[in-house]
SEZAMAR-577620 format. One line per field, with one value per residue (C-alpha): residue number from 0; residue in three letters; y, x, z. Coordinates in Angstrom, 1 decimal, decimal comma. Example, Ala and Ser with C-alpha at 12.3 -4.5 7.8 and 13.67 -1.06 7.14 Angstrom:
resi: (0;1)
resn: (ALA;SER)
py: (-4,5;-1,1)
px: (12,3;13,7)
pz: (7,8;7,1)
% end
This chain:
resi: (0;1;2;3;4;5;6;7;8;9;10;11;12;13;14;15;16;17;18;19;20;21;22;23;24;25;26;27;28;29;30;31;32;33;34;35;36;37;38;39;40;41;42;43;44;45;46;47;48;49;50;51;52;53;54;55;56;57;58;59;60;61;62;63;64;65;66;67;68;69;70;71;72;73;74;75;76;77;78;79;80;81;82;83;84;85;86;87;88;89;90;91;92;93;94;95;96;97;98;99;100;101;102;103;104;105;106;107;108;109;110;111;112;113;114;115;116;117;118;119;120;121;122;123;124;125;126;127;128;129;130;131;132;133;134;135;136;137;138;139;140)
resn: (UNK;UNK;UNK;UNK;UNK;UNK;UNK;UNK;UNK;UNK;UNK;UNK;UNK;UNK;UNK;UNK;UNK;UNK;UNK;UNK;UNK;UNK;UNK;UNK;UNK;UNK;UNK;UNK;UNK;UNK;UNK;UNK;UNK;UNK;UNK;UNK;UNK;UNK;UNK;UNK;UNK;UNK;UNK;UNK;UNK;UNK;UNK;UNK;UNK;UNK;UNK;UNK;UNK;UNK;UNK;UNK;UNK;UNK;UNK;UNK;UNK;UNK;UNK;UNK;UNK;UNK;UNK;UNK;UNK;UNK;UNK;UNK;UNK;UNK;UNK;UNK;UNK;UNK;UNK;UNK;UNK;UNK;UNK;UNK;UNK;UNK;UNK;UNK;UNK;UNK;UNK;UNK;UNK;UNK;UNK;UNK;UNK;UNK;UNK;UNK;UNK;UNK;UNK;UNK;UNK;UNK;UNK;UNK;UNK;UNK;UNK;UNK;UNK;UNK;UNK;UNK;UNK;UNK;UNK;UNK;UNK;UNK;UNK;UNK;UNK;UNK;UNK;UNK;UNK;UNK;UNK;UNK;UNK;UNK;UNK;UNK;UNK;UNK;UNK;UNK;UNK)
py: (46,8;47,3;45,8;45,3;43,8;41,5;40,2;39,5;37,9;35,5;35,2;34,1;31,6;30,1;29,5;27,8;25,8;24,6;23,6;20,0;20,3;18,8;16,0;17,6;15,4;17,1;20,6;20,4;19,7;22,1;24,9;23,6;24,2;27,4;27,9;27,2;29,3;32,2;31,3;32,0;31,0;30,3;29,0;26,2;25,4;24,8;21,4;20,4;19,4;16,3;13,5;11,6;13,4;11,6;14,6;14,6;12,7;14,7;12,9;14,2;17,7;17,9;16,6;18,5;20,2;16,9;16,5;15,0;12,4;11,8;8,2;9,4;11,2;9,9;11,0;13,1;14,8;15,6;17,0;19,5;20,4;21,5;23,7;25,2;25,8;27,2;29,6;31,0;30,5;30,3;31,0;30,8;27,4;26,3;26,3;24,1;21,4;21,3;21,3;18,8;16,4;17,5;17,2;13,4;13,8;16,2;18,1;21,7;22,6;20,7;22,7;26,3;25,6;25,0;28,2;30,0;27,7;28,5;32,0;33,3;31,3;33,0;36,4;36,2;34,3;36,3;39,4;37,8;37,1;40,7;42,2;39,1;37,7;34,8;32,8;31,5;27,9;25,7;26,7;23,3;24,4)
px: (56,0;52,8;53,1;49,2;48,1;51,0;50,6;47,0;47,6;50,5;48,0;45,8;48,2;49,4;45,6;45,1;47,7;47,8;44,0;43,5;39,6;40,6;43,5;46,9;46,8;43,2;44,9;47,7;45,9;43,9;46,7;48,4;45,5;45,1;49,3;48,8;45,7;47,9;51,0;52,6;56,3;56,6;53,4;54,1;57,6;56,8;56,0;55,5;58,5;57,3;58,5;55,8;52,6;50,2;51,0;50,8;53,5;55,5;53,3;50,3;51,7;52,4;48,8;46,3;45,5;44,4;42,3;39,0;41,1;44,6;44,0;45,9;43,5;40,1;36,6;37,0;39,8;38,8;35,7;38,1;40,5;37,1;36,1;39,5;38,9;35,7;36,5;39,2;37,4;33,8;32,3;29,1;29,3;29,7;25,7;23,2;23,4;27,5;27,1;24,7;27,3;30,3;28,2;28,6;32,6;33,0;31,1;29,7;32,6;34,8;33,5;33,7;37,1;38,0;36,3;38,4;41,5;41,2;40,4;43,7;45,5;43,6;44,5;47,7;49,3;48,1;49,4;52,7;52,5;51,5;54,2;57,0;57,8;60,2;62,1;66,2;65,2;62,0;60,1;59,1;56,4)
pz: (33,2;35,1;38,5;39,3;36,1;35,6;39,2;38,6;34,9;36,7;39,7;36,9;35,1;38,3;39,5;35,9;36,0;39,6;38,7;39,4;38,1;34,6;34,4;33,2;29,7;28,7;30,0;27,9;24,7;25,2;25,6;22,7;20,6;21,6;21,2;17,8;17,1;18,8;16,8;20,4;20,1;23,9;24,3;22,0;23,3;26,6;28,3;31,8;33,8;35,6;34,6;36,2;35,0;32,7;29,5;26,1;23,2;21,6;18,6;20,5;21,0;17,2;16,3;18,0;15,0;13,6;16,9;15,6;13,6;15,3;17,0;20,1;21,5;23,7;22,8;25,8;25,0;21,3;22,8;25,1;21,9;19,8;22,9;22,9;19,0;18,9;21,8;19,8;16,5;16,5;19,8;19,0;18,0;21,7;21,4;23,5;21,5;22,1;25,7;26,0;24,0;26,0;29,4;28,1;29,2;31,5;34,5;34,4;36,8;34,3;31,5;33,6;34,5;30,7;29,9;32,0;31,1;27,3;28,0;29,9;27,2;24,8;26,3;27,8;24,9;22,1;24,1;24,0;20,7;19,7;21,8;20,2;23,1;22,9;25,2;24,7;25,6;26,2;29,4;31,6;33,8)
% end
């Protein structure tokens, strides 16, 4: 509908996901957090298409609410699923004392890149959420 702002939101996505700065597994678990914290139908059906990539179970995929006690998931990656949920949740929980424990797993470019990560899912699929936007079959991206 708006030919500027949707370029730069799909500019957006495809810089986030063409974003080799945290592995593809971590990624996806921590969009699926945030699909389920946005309720976004589309969000939540979509998986990646390569048949090759190191991604998420469906087992995983269905338990990353249960992050901090599903036995699938790394230290590592639990740490990037509870950034993902406070930054939807409780953002000012991401405090000092959190980033000093998380510096433990991943970089500070790591940890800016997730920021942004969890943010344009944040945005862009809440906005399709408010605006009930589905899809006719899974998306593979």
């Amino acid at each position: 509908m708006n030919p500027l702002l949707s370029a730069a939101a799909a500019g957006l996505s495809a810089a986030v996901y063409d974003s080799e700065v945290v592995d593809l597994r971590t990624r996806e678990l921590m969009r699926m957090r945030i699909a389920a914290i946005n309720h976004c139908e589309v969000c939540l059906d979509t998986r990646v298409a390569d048949p090759d990539a190191v991604v998420p179970t469906e087992d995983d995929y269905a338990n990353v609410a249960a992050w901090s006690t599903w036995p699938g998931f790394s230290d590592a990656e639990r740490m990037a699923v509870s950034f993902a949920e406070l930054f939807a949740l409780d953002h000012l929980a991401l405090d000092d004392a959190w980033f000093a424990h998380a510096r433990q797993y991943f970089t500070d470019d790591q940890l800016h890149a997730m920021g942004i990560m969890v943010g344009s899912w944040l945005a862009l699929g809440r906005m399709q959420t408010v605006f009930d936007v589905h899809t006719s079959c899974p998306l593979r991206i």
